[in-house]
Every structure is written in structure tokens, then in C-alpha cells.
MARMARKE-81382 format. One record per residue (C-alpha): residue number from 1; residue in three letters; x, y, z. Coordinates in pm, whole numbers. Layout:
<sites>
   k   r   east  north     up
 NUM ALA      X      Y      Z
...
</sites>
This chain:
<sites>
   k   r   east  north     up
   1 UNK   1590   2693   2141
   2 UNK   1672   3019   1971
   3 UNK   2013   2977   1812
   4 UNK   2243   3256   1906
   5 UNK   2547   3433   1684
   6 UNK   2815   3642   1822
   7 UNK   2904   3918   1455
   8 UNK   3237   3977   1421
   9 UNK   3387   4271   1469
  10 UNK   3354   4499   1188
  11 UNK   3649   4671   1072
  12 UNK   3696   5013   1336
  13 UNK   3783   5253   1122
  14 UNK   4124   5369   1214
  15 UNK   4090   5783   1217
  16 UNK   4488   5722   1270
  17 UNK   4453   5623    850
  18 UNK   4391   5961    679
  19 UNK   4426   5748    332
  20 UNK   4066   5616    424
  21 UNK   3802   5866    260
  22 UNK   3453   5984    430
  23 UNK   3296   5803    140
  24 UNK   3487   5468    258
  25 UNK   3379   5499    640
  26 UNK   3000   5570    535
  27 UNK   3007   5243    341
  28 UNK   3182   5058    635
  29 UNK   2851   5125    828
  30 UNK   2588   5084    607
  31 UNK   2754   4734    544
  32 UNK   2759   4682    983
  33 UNK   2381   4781    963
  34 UNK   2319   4528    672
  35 UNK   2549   4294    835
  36 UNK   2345   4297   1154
  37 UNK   1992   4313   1054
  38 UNK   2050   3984    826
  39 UNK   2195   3776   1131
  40 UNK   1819   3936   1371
  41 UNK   1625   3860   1034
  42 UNK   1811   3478   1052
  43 UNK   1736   3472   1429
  44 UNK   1383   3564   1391
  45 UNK   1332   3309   1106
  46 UNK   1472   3002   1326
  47 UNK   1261   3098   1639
  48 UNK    943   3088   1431
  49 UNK   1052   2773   1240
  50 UNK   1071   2614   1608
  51 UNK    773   2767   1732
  52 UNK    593   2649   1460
  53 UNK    757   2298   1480
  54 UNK    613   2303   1888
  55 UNK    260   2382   1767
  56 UNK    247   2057   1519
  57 UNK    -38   1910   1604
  58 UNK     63   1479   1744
  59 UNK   -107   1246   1546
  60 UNK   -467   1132   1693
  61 UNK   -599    771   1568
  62 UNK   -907    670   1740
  63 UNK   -913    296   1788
  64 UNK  -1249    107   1826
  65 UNK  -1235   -264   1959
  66 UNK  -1502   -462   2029
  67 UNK  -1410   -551   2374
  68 UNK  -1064   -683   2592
  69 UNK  -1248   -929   2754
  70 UNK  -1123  -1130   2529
  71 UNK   -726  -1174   2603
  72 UNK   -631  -1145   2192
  73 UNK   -707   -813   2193
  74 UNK   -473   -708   2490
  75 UNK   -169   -812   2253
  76 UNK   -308   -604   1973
  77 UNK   -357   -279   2216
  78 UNK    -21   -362   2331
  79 UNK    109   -324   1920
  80 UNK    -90    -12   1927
  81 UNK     50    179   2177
  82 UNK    422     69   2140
  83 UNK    403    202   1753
  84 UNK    257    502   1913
  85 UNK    478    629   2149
  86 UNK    767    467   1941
  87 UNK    605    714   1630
  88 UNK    479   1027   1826
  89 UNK    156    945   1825
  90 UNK   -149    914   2006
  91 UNK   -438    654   2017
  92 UNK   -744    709   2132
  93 UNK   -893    354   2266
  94 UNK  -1268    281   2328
  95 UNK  -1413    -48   2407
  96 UNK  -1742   -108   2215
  97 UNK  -1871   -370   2487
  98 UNK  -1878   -688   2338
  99 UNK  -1960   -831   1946
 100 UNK  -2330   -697   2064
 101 UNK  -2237   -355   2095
 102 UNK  -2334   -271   1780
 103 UNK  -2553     62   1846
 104 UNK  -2242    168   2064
 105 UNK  -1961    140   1831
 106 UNK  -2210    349   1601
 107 UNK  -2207    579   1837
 108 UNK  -1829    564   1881
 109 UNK  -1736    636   1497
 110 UNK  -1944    933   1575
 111 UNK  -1757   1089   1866
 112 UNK  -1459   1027   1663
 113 UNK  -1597   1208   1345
 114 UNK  -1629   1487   1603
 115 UNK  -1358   1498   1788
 116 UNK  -1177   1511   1579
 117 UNK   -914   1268   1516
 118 UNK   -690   1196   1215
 119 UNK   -765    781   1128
 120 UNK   -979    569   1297
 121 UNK   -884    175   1359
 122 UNK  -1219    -43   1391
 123 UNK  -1249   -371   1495
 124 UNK  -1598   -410   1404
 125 UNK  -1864   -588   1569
 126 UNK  -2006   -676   1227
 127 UNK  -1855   -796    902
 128 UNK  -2205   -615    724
 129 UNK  -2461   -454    914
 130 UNK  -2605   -146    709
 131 UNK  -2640      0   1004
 132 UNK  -2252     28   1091
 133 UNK  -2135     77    745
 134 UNK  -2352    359    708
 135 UNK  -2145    490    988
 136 UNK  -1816    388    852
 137 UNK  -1901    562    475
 138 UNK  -1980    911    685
 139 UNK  -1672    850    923
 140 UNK  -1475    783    583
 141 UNK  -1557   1070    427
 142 UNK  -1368   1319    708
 143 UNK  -1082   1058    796
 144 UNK   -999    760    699
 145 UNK  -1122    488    865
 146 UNK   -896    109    821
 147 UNK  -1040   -203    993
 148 UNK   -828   -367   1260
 149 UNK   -858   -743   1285
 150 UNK  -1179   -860   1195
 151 UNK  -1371   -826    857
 152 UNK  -1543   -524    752
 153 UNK  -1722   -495    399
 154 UNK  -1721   -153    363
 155 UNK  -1627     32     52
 156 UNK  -1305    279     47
 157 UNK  -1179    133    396
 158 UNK   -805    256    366
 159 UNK   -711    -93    447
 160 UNK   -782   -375    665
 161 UNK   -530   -489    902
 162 UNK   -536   -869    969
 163 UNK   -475  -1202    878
 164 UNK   -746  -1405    658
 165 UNK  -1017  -1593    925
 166 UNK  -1094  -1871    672
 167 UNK   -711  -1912    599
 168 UNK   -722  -1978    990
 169 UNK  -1004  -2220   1025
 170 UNK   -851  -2424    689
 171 UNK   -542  -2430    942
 172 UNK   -731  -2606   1235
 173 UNK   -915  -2805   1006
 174 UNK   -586  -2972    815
 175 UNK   -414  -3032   1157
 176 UNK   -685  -3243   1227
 177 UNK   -728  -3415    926
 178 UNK   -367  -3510    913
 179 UNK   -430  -3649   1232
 180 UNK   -751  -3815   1143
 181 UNK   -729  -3860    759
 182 UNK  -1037  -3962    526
 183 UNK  -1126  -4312    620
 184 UNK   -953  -4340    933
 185 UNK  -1155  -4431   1243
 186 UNK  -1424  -4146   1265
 187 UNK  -1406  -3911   1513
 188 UNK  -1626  -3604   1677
 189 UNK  -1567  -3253   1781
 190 UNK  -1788  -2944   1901
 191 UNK  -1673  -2609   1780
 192 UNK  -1764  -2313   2066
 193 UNK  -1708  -2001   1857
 194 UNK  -1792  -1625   1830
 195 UNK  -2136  -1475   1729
 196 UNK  -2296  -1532   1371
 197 UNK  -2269  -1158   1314
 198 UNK  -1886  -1104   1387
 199 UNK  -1665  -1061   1144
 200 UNK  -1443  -1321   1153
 201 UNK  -1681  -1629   1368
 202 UNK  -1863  -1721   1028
 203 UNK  -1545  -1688    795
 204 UNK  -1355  -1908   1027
 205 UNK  -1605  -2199   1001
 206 UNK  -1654  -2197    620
 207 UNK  -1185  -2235    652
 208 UNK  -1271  -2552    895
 209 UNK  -1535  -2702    738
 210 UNK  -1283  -2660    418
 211 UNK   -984  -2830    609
 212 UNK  -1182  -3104    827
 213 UNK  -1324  -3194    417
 214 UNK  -1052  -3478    442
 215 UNK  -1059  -3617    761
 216 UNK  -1241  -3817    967
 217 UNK  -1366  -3529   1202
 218 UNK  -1708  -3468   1185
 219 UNK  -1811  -3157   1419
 220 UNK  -2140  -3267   1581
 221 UNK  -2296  -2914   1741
 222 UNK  -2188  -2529   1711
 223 UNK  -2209  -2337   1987
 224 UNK  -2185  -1921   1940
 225 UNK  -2146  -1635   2218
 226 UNK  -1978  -1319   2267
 227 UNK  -1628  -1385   2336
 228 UNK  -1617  -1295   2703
 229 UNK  -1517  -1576   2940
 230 UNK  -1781  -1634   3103
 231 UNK  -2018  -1624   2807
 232 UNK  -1795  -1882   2652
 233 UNK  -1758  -2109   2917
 234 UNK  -2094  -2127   2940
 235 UNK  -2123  -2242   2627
 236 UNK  -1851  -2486   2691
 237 UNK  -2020  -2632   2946
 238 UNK  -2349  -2679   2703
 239 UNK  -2140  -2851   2464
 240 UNK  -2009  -3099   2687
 241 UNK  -2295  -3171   2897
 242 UNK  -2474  -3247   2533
 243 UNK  -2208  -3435   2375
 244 UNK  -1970  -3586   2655
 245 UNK  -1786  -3815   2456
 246 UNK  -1656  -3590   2201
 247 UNK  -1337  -3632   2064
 248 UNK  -1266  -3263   2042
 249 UNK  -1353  -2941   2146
 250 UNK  -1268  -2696   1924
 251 UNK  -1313  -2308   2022
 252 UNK  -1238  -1976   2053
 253 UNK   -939  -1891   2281
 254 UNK  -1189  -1802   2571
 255 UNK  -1381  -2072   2515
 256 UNK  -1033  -2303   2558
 257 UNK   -981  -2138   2857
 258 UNK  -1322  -2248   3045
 259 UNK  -1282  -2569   2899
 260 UNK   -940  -2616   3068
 261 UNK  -1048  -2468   3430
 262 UNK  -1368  -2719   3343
 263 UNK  -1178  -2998   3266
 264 UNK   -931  -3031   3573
 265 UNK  -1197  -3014   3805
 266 UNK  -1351  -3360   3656
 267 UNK  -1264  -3666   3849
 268 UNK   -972  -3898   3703
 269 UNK  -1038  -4144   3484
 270 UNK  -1288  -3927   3344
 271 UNK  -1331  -3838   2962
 272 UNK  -1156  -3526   2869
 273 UNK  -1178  -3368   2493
 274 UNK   -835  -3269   2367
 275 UNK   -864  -2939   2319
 276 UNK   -813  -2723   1954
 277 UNK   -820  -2298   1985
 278 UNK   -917  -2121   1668
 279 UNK   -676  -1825   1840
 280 UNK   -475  -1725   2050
 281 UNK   -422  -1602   2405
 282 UNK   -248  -1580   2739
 283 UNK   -429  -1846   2873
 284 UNK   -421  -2096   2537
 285 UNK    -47  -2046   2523
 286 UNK    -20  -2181   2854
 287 UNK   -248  -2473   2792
 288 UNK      3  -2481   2489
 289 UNK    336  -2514   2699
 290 UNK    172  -2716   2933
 291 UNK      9  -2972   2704
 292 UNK   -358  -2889   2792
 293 UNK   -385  -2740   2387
 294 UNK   -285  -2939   2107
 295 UNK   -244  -2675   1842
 296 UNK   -348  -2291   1766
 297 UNK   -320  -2076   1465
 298 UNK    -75  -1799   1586
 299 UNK   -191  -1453   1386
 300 UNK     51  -1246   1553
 301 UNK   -167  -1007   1735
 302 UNK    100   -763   1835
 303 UNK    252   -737   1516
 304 UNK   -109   -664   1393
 305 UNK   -110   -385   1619
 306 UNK    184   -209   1518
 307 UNK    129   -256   1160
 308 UNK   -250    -96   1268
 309 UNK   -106    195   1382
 310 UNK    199    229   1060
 311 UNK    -87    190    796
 312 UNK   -311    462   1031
 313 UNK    -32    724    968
 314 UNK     24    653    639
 315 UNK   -339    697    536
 316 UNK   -310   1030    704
 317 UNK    -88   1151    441
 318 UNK   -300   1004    178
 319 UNK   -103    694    131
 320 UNK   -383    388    128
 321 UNK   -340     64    133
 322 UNK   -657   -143     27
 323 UNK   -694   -504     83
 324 UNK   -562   -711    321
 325 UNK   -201   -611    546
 326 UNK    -62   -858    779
 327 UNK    146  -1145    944
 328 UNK    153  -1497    772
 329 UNK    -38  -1733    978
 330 UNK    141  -1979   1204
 331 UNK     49  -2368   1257
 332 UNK    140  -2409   1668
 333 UNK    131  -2790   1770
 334 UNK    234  -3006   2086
 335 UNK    467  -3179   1776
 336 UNK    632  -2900   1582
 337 UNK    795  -2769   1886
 338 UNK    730  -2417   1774
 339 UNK    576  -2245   2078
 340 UNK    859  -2052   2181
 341 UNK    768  -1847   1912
 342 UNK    419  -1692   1984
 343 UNK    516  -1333   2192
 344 UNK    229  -1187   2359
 345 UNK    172   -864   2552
 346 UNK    340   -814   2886
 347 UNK    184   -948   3190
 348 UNK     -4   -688   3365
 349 UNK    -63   -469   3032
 350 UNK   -380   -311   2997
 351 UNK   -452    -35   2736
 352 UNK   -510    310   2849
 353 UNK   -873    383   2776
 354 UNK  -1084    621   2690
</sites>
């Protein structure tokens, strides 16, 4: 809006005066010219101050995620955009196609080299492929590039945005061994988990084995897919048919959800696993609530989101923040009582995508 100012009228000089000299009228109007061209110079000076505000260019962070078939990843799109629109900015989401979707996601830190874009969020398919951090040092060196959620070994990331994997396994693994301590009656469980070359399936194992090291759980068979439902289920369904007496089935929050649809269709009387997710979801916070999941390590995956997008800007401005940024972990059992505090995204939400 161009401000507007109404000048006050200049002293008329009043010919009825004859005390007021030629000399005195001529300065009179110089000083209404000066006057006058100072409040158009001001004028001028605010409309291009707006105009140049108008032609700021928004904020553009391209976001990489390995997939939302997966349900964890809705809440951490849902964090995204809300920081976005709450901060003026825009996100730029792609789906890489699964934790095999390697060549792809290569392909994606490309396009968003190119685009450009300002920052670039990955949740990368792999913790180390050369492959992909090849990509990441050349993306790195025209924006900077911060992984979101899972691992990333790359050097000069401008932070990682998460919550430690093997902080979450050791979680899963002490609930169990303080229901099953050392030399209590033994027990089994099969673990259905994400692929060997994601970054966070591997690092969560080595934090269970660590926590399970003082119980009486041994886990009999590991079982890896891609971390689509249907991949996972599948796998569930391998596990059981192998080792139908287990104890325990421990898995990824996909895989928890097959193995609940699985596991009301047996007969009654039946054996039935009590089920342990490594993460959460939609689905394993209703098996929570409903007593189908006995406990989850809650990471917070909105909150991961918005801090995602906070930690995107700042690198922008060439404020970095290396290492590790985000929520404390949360134990959440049948016992504690604490499920009323996971939040989750909206029913219905689905990230806008590229």
C-alpha cells in the first residue's frame, strides 16, 4: 500500500503585509518546493520498500521421504507442512518409492539441486550407500541438505532431525526384560523389521539386542522388508507360520498392523503372540488403546516434522546445527497408562505431493 500525506499549508504570503520583503516571499517558495519534493522522495522510497518486500522470494525446502506407505511418515508430513504455512514457507514433497528406491531418491536430490530450492530434508533410503552420499556431498555443496528421521552418514549434513534408533530398540528391549528378567522362565519372540540397508532397521536391532541382554527373551528369526503393509504382513505371516508358538512378535508398526488383522481372523482358543511395535502409527495406537499392543516407543513424529522444517530455515541463513535434534523418546505400555499422550496427524491427512 503506498502510504499517502496530505502537506500542510504553507504560509500564503499575505500581499496585504508590505513589512514582508521580495527576498522573504522567494524563500517561502523555495522552502514549499523543498518541502514537497522530500514528502514524493519519502513516498517513492516506501512504495519501492513494499515492492521489494512483494518480490521476496518464499522459502522452498525440498523434502525427500522414502515412502507414506508407511503410516509414521504421514505424522511427520503433517509437522512439515503445519511449520510451513505457520512460517511462510513452502515444501516441496517427493516420495522416493520405498527403502529400495535408492536410484530414485538419487535422482530426486538432483531435481532439487536444479530446481532450485533453498534446503533439502532427506529421509534416506540408506544410512551409507556411496552411491547416495555422493549425491548428498554435490546437493550439499549448493544448499544445505539435513536428514529427516532416519540415519545418514554423510559429512557436513546441516543436521539430522530425529530421535536415536538404537536408543529405541534398547527401549523395547528393557520393557521386555523387566517383564521377563534374566533367569526367569525363557521366552521367544520374532522381530519383523525394515530392510538391512535402511537407516534406522539395523541400528534399532543392535538397541534390542542391547536391552533384551537381561531378560529371558531370546528372538528366534528376523524377518526384513520394505515397510509397506503388505510387504510386511507378508513377512508376518512367514514368521508365524515358522515359529507359531512364539511368545512375541516384535515389529515394525506395519508389520503390527498385519499381525493384528492376522491375528483376529484365527479361531479362539488359538495361540496369539502379544504383540511389541518398534514405532509408531495410526493403526499401532489403536492396537494400543484397544489392548491388541503392549508397548511402543513414541518418537514424536510430528514434532519431528516441525522441528525438520525450523532447522531447514535456519540452515538457510547459515545457522547449522550438526548432530542429532529431536524429541526425547517415550516408553508407551498397556501399564503406564500413558497413551493419551501420543498425537498423530489428522485423520484423512495426506501430504500434498509433488
Amino acid at each position: 500500500m503506498t502510504p499517502t500525506a496530505t502537506v500542510s499549508p504553507v504560509m500564503k504570503v499575505n500581499t496585504l503585509r508590505s513589512c514582508l520583503s521580495n527576498r522573504t516571499r522567494a524563500m517561502a517558495q523555495v522552502y514549499v518546493r523543498l518541502r514537497a519534493g522530500a514528502i514524493a522522495a519519502l513516498g517513492l522510497a516506501v512504495i519501492a520498500a513494499s515492492a521489494a518486500l512483494a518480490q521476496t522470494p518464499q522459502p522452498r525446502i525440498c523434502v525427500i521421504v522414502p515412502h507414506f506407505k508407511d503410516e509414521y511418515w504421514l505424522s511427520v508430513g503433517y509437522g512439515l507442512q503445519a511449520a510451513a504455512n505457520a512460517a511462510g514457507a513452502e515444501v516441496l514433497i517427493h516420495e522416493s518409492g520405498g527403502y529400495h528406491g535408492l536410484e530414485r531418491q538419487i535422482a530426486l536430490l538432483d531435481m532439487c539441486r536444479r530446481l532450485p530450492t533453498d534446503a533439502v530434508l532427506i529421509g534416506a533410503v540408506s544410512a551409507d550407500d556411496p552411491r547416495l552420499l555422493d549425491a548428498v556431498a554435490a546437493t550439499n555443496r549448493a544448499q544445505p541438505v539435513l536428514a529427516l528421521v532416519n540415519a545418514l552418514n554423510a559429512p557436513d549434513l546441516a543436521g539430522w532431525i530425529g530421535v536415536d534408533w538404537h536408543g529405541m530398540g534398547v527401549e523395547v528391549g528393557q520393557f521386555l526384560a523387566a517383564r521377563h528378567p534374566a533367569g526367569s522362565a525363557p521366552r521367544t519372540a520374532v522381530l519383523v523389521t525394515g530392510p538391512d540397508q535402511s537407516g534406522w532397521g539395523p541400528i534399532l536391532d543392535g538397541g534390542l539386542a542391547l536391552g533384551l541382554a537381561a531378560s529371558s527373551v531370546k528372538i528366534v528369526a528376523t524377518y526384513r522388508a520394505d515397510t509397506g503393509l503388505r510387504e510386511q504382513l507378508r513377512e508376518v505371516e512367514t514368521a508365524l507360520a515358522a515359529h507359531p508358538d512364539a511368545d512375541y512378535l516384535i515389529g515394525s508398526a506395519p508389520a503390527i498392523e498385519g499381525a493384528m488383522a492376522l491375528l483376529r481372523r484365527l479361531p479362539e482358543g488359538a495361540h496369539r503372540p502379544a504383540l511389541v511395535a518398534t514405532y509408531i502409527s495410526h493403526s499401532v495406537l489403536r492396537g494400543m488403546k484397544n489392548g491388541q499392543v503392549q508397548m511402543v516407543p513414541f518418537d514424536d513424529p510430528i514434532a519431528q516434522g516441525r522441528l525438520g522444517l525450523e532447522l531447514a530455515l535456519r540452515a538457510m541463513q547459515g545457522d547449522r546445527s550438526p548432530g542429532l535434534s529431536g524429541p526425547q523418546i517415550l516408553p508407551v505400555t498397556v501399564d503406564a497408562g500413558n497413551v493419551d499422550e501420543v498425537a498423530l496427524s489428522p485423520a484423512g491427512f495426506f501430504p500434498m505431493l509433488e
